[in-house]
CHARMM internal coordinates of N, CA and C (Angstrom, degrees):
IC EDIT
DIST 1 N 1 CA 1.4406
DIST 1 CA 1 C 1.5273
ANGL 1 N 1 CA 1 C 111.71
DIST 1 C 2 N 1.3489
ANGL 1 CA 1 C 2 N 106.44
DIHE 1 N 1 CA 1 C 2 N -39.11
DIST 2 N 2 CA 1.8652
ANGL 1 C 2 N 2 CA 106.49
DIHE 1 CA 1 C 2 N 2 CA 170.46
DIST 2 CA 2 C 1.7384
ANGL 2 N 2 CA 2 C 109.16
DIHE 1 C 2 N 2 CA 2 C -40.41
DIST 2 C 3 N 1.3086
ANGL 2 CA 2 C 3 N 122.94
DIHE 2 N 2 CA 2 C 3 N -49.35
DIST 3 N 3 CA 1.5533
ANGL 2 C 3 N 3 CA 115.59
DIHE 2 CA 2 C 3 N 3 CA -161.98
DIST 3 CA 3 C 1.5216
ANGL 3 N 3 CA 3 C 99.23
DIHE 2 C 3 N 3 CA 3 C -81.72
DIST 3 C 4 N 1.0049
ANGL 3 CA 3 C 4 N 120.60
DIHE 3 N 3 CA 3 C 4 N -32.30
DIST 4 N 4 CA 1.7119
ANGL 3 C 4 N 4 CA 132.14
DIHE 3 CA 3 C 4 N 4 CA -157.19
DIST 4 CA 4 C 1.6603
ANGL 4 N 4 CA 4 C 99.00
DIHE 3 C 4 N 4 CA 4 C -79.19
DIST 4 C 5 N 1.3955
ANGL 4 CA 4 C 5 N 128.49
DIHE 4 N 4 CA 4 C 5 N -42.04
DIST 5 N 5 CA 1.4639
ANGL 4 C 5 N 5 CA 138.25
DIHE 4 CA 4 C 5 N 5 CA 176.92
DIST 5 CA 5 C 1.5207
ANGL 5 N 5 CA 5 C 121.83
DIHE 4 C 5 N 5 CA 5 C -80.86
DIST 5 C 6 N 0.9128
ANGL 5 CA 5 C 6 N 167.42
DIHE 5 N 5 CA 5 C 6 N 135.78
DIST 6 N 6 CA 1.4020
ANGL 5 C 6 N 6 CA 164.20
DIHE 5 CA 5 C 6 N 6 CA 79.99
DIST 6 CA 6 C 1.6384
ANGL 6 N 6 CA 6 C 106.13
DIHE 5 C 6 N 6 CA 6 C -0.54
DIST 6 C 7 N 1.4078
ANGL 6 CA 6 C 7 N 123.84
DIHE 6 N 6 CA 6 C 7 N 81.79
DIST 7 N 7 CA 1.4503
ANGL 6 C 7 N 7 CA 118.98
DIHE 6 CA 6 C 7 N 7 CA -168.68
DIST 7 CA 7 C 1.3772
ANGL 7 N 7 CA 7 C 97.18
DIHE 6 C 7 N 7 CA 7 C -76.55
DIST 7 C 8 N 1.6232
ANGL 7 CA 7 C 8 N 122.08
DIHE 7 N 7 CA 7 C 8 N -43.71
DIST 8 N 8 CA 1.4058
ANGL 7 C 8 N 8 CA 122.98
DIHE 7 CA 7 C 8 N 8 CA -163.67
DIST 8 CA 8 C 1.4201
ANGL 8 N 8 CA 8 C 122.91
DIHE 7 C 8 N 8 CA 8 C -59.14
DIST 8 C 9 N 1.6982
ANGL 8 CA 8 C 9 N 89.19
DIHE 8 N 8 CA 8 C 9 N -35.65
DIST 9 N 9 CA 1.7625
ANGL 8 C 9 N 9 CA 94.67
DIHE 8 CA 8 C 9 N 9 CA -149.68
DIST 9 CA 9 C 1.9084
ANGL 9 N 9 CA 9 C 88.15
DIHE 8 C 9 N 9 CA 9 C -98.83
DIST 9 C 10 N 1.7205
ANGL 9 CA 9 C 10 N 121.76
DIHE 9 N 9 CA 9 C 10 N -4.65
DIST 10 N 10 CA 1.5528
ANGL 9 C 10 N 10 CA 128.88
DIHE 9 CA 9 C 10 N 10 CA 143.64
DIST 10 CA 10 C 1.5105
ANGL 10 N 10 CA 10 C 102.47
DIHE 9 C 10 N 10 CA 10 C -40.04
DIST 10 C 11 N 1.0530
ANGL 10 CA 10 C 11 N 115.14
DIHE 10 N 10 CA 10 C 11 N -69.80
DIST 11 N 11 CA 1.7703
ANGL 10 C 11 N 11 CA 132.92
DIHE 10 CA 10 C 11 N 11 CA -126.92
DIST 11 CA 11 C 1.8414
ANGL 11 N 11 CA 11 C 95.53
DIHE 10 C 11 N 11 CA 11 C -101.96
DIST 11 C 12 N 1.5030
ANGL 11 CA 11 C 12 N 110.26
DIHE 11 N 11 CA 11 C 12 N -25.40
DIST 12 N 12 CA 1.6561
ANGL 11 C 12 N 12 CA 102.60
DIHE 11 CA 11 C 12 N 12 CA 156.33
DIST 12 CA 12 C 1.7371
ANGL 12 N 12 CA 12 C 119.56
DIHE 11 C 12 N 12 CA 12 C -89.02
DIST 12 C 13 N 1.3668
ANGL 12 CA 12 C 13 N 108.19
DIHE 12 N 12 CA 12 C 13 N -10.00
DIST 13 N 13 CA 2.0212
ANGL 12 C 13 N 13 CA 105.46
DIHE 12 CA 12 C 13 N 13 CA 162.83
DIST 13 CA 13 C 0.8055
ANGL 13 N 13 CA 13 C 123.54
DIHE 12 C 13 N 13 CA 13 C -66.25
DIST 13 C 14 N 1.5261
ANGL 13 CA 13 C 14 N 124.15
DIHE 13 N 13 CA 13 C 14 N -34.96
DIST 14 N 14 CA 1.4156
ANGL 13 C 14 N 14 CA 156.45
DIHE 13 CA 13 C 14 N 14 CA -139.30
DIST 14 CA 14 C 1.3800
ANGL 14 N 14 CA 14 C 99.27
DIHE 13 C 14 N 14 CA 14 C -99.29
DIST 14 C 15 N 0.9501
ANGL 14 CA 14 C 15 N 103.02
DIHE 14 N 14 CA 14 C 15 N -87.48
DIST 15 N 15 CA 1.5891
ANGL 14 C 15 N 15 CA 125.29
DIHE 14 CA 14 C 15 N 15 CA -160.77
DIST 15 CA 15 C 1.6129
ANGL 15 N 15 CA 15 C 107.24
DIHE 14 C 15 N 15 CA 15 C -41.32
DIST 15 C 16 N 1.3322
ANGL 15 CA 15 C 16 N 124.78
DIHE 15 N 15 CA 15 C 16 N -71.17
DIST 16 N 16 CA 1.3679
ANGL 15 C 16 N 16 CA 103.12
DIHE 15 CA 15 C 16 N 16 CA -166.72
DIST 16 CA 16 C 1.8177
ANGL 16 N 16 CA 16 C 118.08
DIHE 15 C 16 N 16 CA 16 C -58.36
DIST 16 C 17 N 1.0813
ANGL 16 CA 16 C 17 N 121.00
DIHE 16 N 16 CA 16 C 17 N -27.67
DIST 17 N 17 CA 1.3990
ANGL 16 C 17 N 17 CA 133.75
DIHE 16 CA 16 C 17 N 17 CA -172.07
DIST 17 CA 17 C 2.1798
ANGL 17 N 17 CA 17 C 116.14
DIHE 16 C 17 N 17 CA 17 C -81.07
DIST 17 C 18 N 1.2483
ANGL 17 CA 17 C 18 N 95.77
DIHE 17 N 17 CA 17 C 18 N -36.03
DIST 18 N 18 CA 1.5473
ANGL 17 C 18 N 18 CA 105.14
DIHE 17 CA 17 C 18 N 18 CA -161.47
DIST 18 CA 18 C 1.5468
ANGL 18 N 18 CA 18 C 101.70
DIHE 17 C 18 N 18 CA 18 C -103.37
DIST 18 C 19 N 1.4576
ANGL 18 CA 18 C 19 N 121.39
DIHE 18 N 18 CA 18 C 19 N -49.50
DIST 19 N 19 CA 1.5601
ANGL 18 C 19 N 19 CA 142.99
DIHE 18 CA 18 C 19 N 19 CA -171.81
DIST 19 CA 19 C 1.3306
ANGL 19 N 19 CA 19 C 125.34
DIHE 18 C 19 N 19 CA 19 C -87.14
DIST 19 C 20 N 1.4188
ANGL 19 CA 19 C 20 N 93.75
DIHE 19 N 19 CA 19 C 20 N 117.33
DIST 20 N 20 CA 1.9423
ANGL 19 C 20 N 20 CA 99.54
DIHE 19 CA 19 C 20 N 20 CA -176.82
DIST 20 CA 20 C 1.2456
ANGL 20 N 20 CA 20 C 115.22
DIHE 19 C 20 N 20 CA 20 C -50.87
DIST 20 C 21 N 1.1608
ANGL 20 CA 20 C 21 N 129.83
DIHE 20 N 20 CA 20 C 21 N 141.84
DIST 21 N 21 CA 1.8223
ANGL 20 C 21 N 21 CA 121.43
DIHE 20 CA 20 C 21 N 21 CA 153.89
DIST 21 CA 21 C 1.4502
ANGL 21 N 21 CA 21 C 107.14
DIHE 20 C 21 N 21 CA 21 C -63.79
DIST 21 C 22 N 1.3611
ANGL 21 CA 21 C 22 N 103.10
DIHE 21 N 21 CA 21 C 22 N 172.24
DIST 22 N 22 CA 1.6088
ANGL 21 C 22 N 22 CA 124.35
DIHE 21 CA 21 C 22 N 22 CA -157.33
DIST 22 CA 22 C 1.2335
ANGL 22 N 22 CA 22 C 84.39
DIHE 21 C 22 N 22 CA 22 C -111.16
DIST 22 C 23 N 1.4230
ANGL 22 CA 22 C 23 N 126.16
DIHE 22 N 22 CA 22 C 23 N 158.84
DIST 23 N 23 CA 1.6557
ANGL 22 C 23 N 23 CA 124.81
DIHE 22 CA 22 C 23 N 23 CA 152.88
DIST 23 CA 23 C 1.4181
ANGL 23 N 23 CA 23 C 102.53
DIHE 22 C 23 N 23 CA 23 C 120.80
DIST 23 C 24 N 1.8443
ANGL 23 CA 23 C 24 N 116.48
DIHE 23 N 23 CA 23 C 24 N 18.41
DIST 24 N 24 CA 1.1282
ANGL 23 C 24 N 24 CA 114.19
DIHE 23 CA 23 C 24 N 24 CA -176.48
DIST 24 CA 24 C 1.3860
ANGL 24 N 24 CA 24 C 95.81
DIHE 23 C 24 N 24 CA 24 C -105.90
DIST 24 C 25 N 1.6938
ANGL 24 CA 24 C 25 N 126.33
DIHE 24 N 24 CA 24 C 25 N 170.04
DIST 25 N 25 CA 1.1363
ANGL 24 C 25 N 25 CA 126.19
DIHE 24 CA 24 C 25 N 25 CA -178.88
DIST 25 CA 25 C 1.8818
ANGL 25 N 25 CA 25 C 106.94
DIHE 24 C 25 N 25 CA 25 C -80.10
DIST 25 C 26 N 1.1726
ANGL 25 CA 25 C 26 N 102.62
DIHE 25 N 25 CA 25 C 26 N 146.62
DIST 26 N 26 CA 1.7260
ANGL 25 C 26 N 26 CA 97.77
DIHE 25 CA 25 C 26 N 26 CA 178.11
DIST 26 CA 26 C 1.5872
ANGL 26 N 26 CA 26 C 105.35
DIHE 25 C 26 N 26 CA 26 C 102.56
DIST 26 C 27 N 1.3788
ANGL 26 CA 26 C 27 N 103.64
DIHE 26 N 26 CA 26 C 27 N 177.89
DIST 27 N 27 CA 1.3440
ANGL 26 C 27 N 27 CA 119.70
DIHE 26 CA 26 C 27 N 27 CA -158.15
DIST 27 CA 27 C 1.4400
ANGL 27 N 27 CA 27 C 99.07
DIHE 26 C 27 N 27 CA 27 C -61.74
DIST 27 C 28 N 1.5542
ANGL 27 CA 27 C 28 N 122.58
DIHE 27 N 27 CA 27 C 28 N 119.78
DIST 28 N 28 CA 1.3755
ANGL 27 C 28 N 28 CA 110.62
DIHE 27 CA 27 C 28 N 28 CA -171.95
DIST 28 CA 28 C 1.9133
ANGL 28 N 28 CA 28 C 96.63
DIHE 27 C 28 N 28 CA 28 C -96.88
DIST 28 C 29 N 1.5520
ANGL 28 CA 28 C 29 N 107.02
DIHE 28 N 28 CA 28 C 29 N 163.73
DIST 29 N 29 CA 1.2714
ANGL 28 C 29 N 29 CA 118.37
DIHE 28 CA 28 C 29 N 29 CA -159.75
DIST 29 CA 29 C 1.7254
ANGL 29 N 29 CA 29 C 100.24
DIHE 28 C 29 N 29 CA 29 C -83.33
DIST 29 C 30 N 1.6098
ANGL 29 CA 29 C 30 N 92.21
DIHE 29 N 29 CA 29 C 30 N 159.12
DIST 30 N 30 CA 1.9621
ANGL 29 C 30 N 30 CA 94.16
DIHE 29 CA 29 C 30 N 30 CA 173.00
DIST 30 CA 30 C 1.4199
ANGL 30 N 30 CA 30 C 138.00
DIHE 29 C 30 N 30 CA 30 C -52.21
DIST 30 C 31 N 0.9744
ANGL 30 CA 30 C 31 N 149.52
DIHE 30 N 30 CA 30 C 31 N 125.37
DIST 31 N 31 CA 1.6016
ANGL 30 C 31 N 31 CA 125.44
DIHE 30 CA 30 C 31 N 31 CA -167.56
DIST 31 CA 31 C 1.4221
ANGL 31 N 31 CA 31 C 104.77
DIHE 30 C 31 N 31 CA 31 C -47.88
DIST 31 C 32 N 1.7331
ANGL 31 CA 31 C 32 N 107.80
DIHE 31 N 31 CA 31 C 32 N 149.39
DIST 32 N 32 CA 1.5631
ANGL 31 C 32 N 32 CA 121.46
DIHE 31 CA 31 C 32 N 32 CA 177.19
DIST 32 CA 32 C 1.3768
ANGL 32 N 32 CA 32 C 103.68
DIHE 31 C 32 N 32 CA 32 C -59.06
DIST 32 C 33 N 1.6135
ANGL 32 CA 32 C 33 N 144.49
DIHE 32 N 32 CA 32 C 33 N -38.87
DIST 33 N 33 CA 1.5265
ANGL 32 C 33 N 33 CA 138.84
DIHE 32 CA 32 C 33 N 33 CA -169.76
DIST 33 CA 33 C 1.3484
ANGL 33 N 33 CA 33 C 73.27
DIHE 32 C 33 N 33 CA 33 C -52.39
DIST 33 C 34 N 1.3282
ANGL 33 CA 33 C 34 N 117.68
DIHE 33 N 33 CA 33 C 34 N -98.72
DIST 34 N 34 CA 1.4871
ANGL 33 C 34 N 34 CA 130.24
DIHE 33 CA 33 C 34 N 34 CA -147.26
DIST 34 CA 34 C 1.5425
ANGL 34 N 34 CA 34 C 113.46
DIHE 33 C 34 N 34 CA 34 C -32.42
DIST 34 C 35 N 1.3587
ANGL 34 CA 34 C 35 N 113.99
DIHE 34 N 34 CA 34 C 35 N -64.70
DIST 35 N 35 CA 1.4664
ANGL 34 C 35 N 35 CA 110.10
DIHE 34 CA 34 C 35 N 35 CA 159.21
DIST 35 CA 35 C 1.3157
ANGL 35 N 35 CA 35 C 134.98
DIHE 34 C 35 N 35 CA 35 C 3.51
DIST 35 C 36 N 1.3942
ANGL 35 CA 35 C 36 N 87.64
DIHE 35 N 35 CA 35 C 36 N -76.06
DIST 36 N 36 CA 1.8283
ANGL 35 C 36 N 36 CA 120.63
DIHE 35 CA 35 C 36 N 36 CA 178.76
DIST 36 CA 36 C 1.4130
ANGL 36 N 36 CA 36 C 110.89
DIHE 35 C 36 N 36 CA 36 C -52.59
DIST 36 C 37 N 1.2111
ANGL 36 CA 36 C 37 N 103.37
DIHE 36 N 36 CA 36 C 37 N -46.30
DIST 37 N 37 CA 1.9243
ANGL 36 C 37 N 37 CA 117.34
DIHE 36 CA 36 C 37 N 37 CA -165.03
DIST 37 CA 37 C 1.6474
ANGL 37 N 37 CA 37 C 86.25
DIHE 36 C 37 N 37 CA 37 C -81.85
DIST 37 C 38 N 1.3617
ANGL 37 CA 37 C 38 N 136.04
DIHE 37 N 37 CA 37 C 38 N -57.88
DIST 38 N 38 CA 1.1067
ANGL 37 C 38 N 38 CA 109.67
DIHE 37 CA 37 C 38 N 38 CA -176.46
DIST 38 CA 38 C 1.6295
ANGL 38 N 38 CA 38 C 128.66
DIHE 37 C 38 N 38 CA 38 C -61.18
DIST 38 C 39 N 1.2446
ANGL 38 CA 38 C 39 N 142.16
DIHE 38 N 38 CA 38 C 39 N -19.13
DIST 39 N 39 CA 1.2559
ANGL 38 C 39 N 39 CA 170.74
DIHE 38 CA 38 C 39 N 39 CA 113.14
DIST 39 CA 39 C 1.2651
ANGL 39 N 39 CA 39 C 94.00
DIHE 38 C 39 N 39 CA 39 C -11.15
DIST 39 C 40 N 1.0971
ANGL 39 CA 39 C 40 N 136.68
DIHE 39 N 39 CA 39 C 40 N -98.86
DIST 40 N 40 CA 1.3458
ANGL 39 C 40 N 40 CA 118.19
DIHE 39 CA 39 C 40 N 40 CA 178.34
DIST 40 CA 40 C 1.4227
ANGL 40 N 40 CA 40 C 141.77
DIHE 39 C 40 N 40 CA 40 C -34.87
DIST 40 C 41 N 1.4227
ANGL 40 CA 40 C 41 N 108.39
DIHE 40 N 40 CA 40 C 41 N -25.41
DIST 41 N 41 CA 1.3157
ANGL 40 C 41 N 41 CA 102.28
DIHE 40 CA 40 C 41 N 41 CA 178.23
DIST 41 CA 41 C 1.4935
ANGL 41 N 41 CA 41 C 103.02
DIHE 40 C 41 N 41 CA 41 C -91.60
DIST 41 C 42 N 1.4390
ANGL 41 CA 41 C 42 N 126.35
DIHE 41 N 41 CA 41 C 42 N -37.68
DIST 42 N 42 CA 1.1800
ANGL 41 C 42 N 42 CA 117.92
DIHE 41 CA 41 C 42 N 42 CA 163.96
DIST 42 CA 42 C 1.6343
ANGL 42 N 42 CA 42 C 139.96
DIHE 41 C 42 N 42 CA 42 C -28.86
DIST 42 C 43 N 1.8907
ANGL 42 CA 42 C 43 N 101.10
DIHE 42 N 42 CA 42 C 43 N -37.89
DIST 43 N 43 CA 1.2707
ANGL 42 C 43 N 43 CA 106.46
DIHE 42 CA 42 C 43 N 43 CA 154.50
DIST 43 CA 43 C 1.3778
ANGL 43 N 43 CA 43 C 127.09
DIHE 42 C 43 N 43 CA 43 C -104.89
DIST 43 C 44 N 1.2626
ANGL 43 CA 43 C 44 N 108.48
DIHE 43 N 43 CA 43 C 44 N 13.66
DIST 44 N 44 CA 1.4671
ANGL 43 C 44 N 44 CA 111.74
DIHE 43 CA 43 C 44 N 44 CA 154.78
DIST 44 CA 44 C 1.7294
ANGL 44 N 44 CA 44 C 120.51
DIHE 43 C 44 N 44 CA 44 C -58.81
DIST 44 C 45 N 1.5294
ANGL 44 CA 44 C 45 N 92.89
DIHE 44 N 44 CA 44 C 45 N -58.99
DIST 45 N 45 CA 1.7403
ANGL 44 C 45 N 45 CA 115.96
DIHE 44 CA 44 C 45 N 45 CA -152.65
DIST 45 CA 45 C 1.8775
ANGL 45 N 45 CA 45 C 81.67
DIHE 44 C 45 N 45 CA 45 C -107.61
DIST 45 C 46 N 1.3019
ANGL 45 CA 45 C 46 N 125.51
DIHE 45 N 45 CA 45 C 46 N 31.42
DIST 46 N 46 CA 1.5867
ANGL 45 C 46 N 46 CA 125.13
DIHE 45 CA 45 C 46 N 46 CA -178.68
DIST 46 CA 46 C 1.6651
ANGL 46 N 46 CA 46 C 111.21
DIHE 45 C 46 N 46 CA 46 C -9.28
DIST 46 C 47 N 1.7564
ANGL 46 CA 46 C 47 N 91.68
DIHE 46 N 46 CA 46 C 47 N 80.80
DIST 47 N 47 CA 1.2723
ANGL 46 C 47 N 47 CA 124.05
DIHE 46 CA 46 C 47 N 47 CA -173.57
DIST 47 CA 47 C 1.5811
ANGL 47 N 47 CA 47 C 96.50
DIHE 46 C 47 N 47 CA 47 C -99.01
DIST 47 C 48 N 1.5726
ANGL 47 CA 47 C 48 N 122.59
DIHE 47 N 47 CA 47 C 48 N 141.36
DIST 48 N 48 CA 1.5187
ANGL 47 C 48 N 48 CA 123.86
DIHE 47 CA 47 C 48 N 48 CA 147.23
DIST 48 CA 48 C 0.9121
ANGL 48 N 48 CA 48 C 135.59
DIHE 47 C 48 N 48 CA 48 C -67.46
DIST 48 C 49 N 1.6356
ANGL 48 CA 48 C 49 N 146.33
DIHE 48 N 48 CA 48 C 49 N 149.64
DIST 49 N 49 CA 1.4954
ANGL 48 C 49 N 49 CA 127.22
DIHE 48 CA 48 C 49 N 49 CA -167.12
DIST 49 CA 49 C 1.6278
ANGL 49 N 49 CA 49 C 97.19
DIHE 48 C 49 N 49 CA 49 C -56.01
DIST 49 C 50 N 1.0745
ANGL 49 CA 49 C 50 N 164.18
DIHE 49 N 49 CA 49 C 50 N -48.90
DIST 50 N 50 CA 1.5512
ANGL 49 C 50 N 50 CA 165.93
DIHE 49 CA 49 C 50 N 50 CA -123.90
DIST 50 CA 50 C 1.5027
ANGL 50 N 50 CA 50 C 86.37
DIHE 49 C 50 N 50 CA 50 C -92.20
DIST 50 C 51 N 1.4161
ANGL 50 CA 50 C 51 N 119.98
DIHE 50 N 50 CA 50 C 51 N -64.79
DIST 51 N 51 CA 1.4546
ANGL 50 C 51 N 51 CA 133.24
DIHE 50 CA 50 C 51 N 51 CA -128.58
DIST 51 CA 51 C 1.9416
ANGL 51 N 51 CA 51 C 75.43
DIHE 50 C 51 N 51 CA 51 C -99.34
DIST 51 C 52 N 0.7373
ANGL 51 CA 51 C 52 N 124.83
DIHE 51 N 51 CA 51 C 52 N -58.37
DIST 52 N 52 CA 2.0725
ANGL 51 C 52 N 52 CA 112.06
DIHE 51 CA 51 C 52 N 52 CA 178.22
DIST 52 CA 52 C 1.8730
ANGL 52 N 52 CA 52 C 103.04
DIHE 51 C 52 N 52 CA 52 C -46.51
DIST 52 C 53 N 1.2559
ANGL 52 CA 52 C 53 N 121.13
DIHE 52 N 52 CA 52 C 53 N -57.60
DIST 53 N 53 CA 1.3819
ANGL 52 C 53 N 53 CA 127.05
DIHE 52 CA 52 C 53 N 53 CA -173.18
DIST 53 CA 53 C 1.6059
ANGL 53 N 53 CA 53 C 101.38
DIHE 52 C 53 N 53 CA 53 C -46.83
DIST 53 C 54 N 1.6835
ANGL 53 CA 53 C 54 N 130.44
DIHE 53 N 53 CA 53 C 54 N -65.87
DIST 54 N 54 CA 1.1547
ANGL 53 C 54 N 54 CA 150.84
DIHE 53 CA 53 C 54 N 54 CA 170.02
DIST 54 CA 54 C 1.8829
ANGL 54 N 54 CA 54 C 95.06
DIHE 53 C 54 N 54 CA 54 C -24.24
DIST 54 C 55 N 1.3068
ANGL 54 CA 54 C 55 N 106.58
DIHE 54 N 54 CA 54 C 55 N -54.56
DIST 55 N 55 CA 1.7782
ANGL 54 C 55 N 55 CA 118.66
DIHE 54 CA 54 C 55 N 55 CA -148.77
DIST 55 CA 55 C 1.5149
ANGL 55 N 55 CA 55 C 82.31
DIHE 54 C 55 N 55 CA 55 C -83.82
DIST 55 C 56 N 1.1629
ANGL 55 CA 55 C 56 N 155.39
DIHE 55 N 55 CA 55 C 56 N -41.89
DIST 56 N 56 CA 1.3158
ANGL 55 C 56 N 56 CA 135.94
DIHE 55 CA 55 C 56 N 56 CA 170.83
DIST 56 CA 56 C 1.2343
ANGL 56 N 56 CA 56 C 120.69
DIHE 55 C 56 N 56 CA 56 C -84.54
DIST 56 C 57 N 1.4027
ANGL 56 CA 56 C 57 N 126.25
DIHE 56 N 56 CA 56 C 57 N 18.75
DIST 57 N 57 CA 1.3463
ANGL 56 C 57 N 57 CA 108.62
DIHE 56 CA 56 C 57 N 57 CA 160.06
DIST 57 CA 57 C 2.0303
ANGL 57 N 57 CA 57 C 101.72
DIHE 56 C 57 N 57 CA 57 C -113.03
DIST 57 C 58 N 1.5225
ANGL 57 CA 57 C 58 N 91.47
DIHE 57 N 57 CA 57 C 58 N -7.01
DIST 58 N 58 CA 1.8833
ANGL 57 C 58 N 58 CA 72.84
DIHE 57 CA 57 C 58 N 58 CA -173.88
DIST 58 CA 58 C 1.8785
ANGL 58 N 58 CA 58 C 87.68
DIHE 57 C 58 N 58 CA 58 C -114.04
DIST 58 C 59 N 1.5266
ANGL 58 CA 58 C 59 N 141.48
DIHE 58 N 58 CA 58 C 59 N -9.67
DIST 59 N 59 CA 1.1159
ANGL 58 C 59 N 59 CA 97.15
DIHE 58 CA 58 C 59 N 59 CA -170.57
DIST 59 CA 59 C 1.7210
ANGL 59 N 59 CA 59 C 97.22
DIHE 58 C 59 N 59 CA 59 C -118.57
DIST 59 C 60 N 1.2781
ANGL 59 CA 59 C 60 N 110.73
DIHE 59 N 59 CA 59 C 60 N 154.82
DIST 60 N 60 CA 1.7724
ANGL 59 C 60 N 60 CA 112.90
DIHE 59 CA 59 C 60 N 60 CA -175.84
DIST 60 CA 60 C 1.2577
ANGL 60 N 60 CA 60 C 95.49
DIHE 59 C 60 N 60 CA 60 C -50.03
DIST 60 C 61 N 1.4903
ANGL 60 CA 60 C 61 N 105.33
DIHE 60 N 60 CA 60 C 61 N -99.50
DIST 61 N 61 CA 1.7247
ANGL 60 C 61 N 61 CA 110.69
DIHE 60 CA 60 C 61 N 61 CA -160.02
DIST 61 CA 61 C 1.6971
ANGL 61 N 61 CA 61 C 135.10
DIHE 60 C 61 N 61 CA 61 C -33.50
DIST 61 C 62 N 1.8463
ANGL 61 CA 61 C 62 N 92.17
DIHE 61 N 61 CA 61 C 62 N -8.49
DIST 62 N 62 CA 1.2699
ANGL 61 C 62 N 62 CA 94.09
DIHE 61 CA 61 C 62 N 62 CA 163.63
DIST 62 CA 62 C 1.5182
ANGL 62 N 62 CA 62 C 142.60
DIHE 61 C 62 N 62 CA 62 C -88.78
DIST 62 C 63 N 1.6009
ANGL 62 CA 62 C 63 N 88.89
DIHE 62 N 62 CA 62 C 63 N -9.89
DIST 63 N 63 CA 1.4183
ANGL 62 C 63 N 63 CA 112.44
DIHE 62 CA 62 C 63 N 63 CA -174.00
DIST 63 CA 63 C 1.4148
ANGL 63 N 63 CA 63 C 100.94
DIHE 62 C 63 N 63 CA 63 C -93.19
DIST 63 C 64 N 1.3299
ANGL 63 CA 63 C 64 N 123.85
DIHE 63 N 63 CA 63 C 64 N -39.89
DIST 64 N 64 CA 1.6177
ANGL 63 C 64 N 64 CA 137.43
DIHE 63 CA 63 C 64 N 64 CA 178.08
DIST 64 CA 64 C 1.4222
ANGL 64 N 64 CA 64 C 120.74
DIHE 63 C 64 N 64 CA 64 C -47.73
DIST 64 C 65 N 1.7233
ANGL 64 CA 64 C 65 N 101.41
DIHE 64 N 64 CA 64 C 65 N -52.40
DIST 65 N 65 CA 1.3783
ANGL 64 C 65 N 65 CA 116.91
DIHE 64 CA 64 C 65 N 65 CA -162.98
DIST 65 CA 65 C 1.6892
ANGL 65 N 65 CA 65 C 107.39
DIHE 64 C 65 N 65 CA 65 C -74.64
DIST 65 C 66 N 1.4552
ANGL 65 CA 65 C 66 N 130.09
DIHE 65 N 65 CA 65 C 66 N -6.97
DIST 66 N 66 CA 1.8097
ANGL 65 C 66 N 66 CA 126.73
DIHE 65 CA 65 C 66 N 66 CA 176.40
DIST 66 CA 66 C 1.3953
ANGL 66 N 66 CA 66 C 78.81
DIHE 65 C 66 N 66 CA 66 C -100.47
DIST 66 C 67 N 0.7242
ANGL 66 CA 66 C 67 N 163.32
DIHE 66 N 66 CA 66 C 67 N -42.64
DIST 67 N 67 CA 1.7546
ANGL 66 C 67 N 67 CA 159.24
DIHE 66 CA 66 C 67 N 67 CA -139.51
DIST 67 CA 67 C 0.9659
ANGL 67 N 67 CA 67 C 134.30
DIHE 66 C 67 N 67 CA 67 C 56.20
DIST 67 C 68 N 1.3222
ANGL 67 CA 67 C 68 N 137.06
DIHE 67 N 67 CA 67 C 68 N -146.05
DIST 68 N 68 CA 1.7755
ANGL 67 C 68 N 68 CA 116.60
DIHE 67 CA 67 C 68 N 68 CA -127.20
DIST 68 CA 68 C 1.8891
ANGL 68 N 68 CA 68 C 100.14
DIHE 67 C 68 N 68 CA 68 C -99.47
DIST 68 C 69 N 1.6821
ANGL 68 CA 68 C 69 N 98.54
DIHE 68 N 68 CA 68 C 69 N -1.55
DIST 69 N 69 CA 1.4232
ANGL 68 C 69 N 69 CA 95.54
DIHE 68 CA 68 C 69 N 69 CA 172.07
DIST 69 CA 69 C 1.5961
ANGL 69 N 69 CA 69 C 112.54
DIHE 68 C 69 N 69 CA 69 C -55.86
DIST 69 C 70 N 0.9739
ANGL 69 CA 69 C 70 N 143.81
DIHE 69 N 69 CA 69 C 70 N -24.58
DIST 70 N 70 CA 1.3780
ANGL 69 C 70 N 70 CA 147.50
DIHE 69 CA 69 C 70 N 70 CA -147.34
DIST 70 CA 70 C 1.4693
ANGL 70 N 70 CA 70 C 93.85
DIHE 69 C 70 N 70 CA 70 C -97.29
END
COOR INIT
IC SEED 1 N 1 CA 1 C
IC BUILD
């Protein structure tokens, strides 16, 4: 999926328009890569938010593939 995606030039469309800034008090949010990658696989494997959350704590490659933020 690294060669097949443009993560950067995703995550610079994205970001100023869709994504909170960081630097607020309180639980700050996941990085946008990771975000994204989870979102995607969700509509890859047309997972529900419950049933994607479930899939990264029991299967590897799902937890692997947003990276090591998780």
């Amino acid at each position: 999926m690294e060669a097949l995606i443009p993560w950067a030039t995703s995550e610079a469309e994205i970001a100023p328009q869709h994504y909170p800034c960081s630097g607020r008090r309180g639980k700050q949010p996941i990085g946008l890569a990771t975000q994204l990658r989870i979102d995607l696989m969700q509509q890859w494997f047309n997972l529900s938010d419950p049933m994607m959350e479930d899939a990264l704590y029991e299967i590897e490659f799902m937890r692997r593939f947003p990276g090591p933020e998780l």
